[in-house]
mmCIF file as gemmi writes it, N, C-alpha and C atoms, coordinates in Angstrom:
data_model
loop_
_atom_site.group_PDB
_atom_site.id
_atom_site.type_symbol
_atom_site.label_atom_id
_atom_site.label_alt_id
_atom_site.label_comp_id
_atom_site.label_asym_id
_atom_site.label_entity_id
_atom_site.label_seq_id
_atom_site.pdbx_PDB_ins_code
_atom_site.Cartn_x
_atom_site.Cartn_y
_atom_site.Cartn_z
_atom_site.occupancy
_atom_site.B_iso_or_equiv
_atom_site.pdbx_formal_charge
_atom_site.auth_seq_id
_atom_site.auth_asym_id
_atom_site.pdbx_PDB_model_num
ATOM 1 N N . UNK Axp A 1 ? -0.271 2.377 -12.21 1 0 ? 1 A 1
ATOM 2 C CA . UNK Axp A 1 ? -1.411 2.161 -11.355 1 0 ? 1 A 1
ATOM 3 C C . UNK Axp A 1 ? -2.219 0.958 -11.81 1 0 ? 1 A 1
ATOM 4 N N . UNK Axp A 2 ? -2.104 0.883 -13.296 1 0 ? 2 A 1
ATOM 5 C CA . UNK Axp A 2 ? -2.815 -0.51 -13.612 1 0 ? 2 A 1
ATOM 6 C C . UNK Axp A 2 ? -2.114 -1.722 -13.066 1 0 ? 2 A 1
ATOM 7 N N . UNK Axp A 3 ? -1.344 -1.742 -12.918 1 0 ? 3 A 1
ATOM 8 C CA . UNK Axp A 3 ? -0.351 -2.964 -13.184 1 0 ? 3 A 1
ATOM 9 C C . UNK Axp A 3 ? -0.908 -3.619 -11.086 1 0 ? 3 A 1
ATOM 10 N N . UNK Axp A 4 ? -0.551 -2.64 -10.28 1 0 ? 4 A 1
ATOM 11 C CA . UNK Axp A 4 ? -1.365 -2.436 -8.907 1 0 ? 4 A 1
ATOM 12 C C . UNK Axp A 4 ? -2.511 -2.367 -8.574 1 0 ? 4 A 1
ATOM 13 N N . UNK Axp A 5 ? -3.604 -1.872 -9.415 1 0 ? 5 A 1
ATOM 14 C CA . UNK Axp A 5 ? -4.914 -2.293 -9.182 1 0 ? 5 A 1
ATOM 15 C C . UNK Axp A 5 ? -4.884 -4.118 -9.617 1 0 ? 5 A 1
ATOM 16 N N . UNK Axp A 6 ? -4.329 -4.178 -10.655 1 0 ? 6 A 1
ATOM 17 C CA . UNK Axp A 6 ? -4.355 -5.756 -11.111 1 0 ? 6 A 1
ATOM 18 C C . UNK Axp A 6 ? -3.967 -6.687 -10.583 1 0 ? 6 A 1
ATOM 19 N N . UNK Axp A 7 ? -2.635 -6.679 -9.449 1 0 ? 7 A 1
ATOM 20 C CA . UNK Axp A 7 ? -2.768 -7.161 -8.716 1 0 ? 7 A 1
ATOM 21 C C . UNK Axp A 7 ? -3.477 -7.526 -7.447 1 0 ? 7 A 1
ATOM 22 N N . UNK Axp A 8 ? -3.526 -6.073 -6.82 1 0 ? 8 A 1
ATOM 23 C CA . UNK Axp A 8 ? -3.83 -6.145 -5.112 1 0 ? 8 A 1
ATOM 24 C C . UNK Axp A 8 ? -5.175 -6.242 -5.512 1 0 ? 8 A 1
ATOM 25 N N . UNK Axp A 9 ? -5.939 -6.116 -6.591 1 0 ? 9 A 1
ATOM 26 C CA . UNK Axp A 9 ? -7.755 -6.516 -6.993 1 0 ? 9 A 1
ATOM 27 C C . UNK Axp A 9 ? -8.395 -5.385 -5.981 1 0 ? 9 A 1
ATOM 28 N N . UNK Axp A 10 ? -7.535 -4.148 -5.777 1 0 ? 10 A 1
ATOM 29 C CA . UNK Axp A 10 ? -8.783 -3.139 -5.251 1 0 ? 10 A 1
ATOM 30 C C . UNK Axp A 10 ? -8.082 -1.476 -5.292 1 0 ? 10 A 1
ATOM 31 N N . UNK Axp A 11 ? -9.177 -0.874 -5.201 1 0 ? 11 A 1
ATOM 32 C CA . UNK Axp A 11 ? -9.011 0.867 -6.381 1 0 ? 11 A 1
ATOM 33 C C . UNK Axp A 11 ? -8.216 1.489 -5.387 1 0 ? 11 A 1
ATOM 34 N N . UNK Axp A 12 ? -7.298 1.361 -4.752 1 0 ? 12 A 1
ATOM 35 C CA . UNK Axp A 12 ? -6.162 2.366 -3.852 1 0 ? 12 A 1
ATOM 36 C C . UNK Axp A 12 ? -6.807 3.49 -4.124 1 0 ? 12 A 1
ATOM 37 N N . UNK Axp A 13 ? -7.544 3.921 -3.059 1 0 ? 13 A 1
ATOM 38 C CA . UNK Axp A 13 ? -8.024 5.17 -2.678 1 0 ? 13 A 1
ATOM 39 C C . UNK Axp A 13 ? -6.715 6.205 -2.203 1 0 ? 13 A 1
ATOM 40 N N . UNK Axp A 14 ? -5.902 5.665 -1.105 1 0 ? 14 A 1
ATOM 41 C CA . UNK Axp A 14 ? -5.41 6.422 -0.533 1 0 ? 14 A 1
ATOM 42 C C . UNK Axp A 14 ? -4.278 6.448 -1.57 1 0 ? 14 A 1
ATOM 43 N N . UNK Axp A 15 ? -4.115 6.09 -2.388 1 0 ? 15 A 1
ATOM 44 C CA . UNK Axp A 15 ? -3.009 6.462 -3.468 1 0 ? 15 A 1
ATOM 45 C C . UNK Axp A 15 ? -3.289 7.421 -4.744 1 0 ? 15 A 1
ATOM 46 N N . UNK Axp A 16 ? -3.264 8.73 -4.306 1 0 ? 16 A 1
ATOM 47 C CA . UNK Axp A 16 ? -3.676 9.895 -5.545 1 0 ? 16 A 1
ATOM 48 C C . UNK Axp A 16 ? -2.779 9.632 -7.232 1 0 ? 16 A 1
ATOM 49 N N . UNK Axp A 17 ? -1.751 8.985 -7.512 1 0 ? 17 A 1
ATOM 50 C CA . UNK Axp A 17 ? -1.214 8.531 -8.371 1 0 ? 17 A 1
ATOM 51 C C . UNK Axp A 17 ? 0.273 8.78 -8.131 1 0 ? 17 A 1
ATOM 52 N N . UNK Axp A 18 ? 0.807 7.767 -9.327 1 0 ? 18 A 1
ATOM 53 C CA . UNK Axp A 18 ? 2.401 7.761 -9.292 1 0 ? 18 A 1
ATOM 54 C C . UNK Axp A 18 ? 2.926 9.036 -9.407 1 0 ? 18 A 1
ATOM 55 N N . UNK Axp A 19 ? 4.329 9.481 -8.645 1 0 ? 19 A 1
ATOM 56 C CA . UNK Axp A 19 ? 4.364 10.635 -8.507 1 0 ? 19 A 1
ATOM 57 C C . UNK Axp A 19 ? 5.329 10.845 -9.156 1 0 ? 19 A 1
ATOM 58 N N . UNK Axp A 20 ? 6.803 9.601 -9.773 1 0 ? 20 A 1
ATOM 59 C CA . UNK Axp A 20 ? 8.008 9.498 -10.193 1 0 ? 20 A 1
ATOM 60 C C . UNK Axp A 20 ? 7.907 8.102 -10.284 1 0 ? 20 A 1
ATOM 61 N N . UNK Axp A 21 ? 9.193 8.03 -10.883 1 0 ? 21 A 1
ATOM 62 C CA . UNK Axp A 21 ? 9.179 6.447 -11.737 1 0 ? 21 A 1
ATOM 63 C C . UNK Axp A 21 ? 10.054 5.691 -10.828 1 0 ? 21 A 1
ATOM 64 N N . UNK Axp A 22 ? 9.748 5.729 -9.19 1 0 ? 22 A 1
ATOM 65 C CA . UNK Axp A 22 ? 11.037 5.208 -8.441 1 0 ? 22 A 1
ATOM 66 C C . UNK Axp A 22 ? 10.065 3.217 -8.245 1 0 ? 22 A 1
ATOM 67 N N . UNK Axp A 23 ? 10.666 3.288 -7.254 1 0 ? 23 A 1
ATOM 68 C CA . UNK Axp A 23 ? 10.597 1.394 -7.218 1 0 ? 23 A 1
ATOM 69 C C . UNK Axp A 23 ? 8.967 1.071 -6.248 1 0 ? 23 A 1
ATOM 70 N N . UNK Axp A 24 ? 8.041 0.097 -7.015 1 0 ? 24 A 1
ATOM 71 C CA . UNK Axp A 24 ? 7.464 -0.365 -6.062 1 0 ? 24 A 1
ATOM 72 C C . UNK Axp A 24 ? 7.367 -1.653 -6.112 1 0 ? 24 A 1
ATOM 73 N N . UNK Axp A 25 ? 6.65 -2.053 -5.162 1 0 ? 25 A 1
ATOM 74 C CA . UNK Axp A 25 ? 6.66 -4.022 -4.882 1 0 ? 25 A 1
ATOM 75 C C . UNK Axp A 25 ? 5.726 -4.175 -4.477 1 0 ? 25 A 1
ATOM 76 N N . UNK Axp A 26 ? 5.35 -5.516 -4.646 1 0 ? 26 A 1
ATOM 77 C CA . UNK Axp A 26 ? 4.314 -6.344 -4.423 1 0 ? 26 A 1
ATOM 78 C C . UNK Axp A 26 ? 4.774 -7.614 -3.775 1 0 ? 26 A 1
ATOM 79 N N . UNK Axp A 27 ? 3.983 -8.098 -3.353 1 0 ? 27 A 1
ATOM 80 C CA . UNK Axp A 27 ? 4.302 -8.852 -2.318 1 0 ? 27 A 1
ATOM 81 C C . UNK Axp A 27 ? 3.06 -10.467 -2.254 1 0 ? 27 A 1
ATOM 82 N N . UNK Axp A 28 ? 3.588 -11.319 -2.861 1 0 ? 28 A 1
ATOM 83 C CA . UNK Axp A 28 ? 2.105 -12.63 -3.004 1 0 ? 28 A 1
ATOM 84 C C . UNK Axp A 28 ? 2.145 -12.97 -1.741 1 0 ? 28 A 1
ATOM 85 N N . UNK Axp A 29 ? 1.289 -12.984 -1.415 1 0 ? 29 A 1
ATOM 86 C CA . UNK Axp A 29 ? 0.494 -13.712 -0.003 1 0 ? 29 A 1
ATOM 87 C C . UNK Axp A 29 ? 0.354 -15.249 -0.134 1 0 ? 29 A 1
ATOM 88 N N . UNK Axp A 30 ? -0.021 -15.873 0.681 1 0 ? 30 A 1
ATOM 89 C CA . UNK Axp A 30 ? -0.32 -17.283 0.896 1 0 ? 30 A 1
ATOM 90 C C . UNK Axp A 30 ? -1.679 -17.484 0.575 1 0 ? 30 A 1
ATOM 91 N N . UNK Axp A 31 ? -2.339 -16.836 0.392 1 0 ? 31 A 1
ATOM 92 C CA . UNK Axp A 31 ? -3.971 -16.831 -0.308 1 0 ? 31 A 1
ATOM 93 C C . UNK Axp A 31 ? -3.63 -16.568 -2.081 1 0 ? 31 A 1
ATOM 94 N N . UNK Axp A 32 ? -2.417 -16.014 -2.298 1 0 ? 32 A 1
ATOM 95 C CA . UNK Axp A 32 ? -2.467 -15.418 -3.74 1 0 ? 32 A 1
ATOM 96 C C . UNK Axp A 32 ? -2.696 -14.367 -3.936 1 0 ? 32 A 1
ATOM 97 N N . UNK Axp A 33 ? -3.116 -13.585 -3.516 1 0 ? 33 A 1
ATOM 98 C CA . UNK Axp A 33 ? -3.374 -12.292 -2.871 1 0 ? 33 A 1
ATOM 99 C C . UNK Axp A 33 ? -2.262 -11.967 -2.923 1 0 ? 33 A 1
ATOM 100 N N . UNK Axp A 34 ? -1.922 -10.299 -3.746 1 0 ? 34 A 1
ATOM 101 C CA . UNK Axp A 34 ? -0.498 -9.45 -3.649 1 0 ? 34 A 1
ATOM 102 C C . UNK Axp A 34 ? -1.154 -8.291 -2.516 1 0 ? 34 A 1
ATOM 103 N N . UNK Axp A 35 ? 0.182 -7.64 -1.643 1 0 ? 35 A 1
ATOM 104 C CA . UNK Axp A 35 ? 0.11 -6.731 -0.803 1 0 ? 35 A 1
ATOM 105 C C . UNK Axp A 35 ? 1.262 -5.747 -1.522 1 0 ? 35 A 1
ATOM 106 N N . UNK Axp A 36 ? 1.139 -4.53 -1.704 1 0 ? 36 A 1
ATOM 107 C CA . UNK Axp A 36 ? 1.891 -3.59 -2.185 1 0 ? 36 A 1
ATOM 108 C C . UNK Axp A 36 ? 2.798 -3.015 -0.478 1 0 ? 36 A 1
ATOM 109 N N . UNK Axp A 37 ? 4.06 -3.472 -0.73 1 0 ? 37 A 1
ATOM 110 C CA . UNK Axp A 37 ? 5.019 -3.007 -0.361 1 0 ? 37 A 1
ATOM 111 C C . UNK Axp A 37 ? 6.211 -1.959 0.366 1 0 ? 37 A 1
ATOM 112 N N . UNK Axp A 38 ? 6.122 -1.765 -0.881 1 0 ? 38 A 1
ATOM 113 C CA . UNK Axp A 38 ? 6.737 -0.138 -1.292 1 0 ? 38 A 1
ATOM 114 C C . UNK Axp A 38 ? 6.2 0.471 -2.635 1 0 ? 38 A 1
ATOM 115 N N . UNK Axp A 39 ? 5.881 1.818 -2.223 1 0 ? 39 A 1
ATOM 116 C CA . UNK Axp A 39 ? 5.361 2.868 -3.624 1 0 ? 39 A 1
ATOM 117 C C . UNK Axp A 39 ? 6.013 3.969 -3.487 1 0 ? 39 A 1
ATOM 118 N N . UNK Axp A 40 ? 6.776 4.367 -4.564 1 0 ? 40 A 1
ATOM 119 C CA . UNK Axp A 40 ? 7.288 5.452 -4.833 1 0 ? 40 A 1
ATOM 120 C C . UNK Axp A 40 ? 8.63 5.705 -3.789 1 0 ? 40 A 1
ATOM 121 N N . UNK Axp A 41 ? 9.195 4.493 -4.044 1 0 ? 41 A 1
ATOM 122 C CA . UNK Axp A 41 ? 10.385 4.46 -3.126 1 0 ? 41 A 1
ATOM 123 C C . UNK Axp A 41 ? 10.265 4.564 -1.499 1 0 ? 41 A 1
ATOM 124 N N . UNK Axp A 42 ? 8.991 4.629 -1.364 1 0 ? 42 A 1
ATOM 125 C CA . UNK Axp A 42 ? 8.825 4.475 0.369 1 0 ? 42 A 1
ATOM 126 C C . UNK Axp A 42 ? 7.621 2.664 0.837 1 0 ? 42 A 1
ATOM 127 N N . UNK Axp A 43 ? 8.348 3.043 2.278 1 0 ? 43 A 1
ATOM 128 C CA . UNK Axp A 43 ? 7.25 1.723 2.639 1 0 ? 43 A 1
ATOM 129 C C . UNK Axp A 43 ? 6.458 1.916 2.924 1 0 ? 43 A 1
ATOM 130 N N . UNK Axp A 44 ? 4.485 1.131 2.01 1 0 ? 44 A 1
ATOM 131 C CA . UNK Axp A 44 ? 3.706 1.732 1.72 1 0 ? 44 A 1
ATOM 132 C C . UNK Axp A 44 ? 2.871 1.286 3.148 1 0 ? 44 A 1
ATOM 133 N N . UNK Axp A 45 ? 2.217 1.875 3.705 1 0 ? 45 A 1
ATOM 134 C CA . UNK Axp A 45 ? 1.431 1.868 4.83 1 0 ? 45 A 1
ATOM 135 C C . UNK Axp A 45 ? 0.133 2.688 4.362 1 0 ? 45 A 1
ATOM 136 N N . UNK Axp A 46 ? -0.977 1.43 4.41 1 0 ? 46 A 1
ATOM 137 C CA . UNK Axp A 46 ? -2.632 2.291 4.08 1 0 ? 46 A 1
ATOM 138 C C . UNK Axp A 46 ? -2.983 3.124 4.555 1 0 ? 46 A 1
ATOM 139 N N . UNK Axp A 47 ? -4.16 4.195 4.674 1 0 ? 47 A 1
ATOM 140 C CA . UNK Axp A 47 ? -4.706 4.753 5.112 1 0 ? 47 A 1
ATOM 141 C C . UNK Axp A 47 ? -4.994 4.244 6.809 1 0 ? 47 A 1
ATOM 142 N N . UNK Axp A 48 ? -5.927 3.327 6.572 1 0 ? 48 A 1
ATOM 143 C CA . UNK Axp A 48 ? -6.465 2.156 7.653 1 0 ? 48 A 1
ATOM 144 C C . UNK Axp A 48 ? -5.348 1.884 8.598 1 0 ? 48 A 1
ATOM 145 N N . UNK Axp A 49 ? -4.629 1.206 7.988 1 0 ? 49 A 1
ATOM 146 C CA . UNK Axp A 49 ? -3.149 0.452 8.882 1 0 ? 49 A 1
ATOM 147 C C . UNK Axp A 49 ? -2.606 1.972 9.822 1 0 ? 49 A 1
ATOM 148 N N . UNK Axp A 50 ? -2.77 3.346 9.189 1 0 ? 50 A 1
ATOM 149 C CA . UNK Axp A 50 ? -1.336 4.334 9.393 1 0 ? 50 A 1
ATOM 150 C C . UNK Axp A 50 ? -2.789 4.997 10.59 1 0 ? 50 A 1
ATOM 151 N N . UNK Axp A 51 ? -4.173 5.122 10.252 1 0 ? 51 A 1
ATOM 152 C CA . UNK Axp A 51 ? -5.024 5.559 11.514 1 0 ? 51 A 1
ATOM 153 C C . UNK Axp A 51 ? -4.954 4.449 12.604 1 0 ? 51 A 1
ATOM 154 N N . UNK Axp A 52 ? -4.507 3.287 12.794 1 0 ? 52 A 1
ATOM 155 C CA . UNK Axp A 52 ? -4.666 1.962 13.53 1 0 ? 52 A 1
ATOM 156 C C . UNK Axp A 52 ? -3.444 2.303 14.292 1 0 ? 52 A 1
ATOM 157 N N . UNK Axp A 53 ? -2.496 2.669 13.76 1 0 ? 53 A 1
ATOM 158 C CA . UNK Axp A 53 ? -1.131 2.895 14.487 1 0 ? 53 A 1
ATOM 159 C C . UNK Axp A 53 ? -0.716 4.014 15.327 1 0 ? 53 A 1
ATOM 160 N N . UNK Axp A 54 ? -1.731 5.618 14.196 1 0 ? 54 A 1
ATOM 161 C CA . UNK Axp A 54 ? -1.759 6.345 15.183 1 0 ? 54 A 1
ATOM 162 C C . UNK Axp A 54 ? -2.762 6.064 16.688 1 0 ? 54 A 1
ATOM 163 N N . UNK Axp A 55 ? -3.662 5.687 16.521 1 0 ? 55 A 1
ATOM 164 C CA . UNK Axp A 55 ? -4.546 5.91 17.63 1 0 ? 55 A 1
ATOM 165 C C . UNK Axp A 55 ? -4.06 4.776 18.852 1 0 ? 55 A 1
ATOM 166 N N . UNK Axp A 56 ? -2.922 3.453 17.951 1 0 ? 56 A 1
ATOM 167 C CA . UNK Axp A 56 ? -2.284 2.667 19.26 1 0 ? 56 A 1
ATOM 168 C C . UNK Axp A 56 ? -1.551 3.489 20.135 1 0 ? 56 A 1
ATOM 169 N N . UNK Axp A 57 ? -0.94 4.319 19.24 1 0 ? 57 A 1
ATOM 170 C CA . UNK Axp A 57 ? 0.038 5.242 19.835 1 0 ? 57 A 1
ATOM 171 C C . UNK Axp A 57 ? -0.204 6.498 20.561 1 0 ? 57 A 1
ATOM 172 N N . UNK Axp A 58 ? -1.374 7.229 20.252 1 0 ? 58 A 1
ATOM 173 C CA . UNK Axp A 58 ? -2.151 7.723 21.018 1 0 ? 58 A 1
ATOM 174 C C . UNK Axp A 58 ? -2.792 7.485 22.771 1 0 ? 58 A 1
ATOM 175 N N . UNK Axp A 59 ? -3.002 5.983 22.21 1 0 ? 59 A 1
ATOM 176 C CA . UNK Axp A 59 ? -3.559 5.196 23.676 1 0 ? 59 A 1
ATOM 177 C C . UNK Axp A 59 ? -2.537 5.084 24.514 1 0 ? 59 A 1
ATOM 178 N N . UNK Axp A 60 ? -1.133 5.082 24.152 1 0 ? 60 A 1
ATOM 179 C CA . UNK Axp A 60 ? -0.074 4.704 25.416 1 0 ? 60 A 1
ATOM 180 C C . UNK Axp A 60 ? 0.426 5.855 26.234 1 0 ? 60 A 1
C-alpha cells in the first residue's frame, strides 16, 4: 500500500488493503502522475469511476 500511496500521491479510500500477493500496476500519465491499473489481480476501477458507470447505465 505504501509503494501506491507513493505513487498515485493520494490515501485510496476505496481500497480496504492488500488482500494476496497477486499483480498490480501502475500506470505514468503524461502529467507524471501514476494511475493504478490493476490491484489484486483485477482491473482496478474507483469508487467514483464504478458510481459514474453505474448511473450511465442506469440512464439508458
Amino acid at each position: 500500500m505504501a509503494v501506491l500511496r507513493m505513487l498515485t500521491q493520494e490515501r485510496l479510500k476505496d481500497i480496504g488493503g492488500i488482500l494476496n500477493t497477486g499483480i498490480r500496476m501502475v500506470e505514468e500519465q503524461k502529467n507524471g502522475e501514476f494511475k493504478i491499473k490493476i490491484f489484486n489481480d483485477k482491473p482496478y476501477i474507483s469508487e467514483e469511476a464504478r458510481k459514474a458507470k453505474e448511473a450511465k447505465e442506469a440512464a439508458l
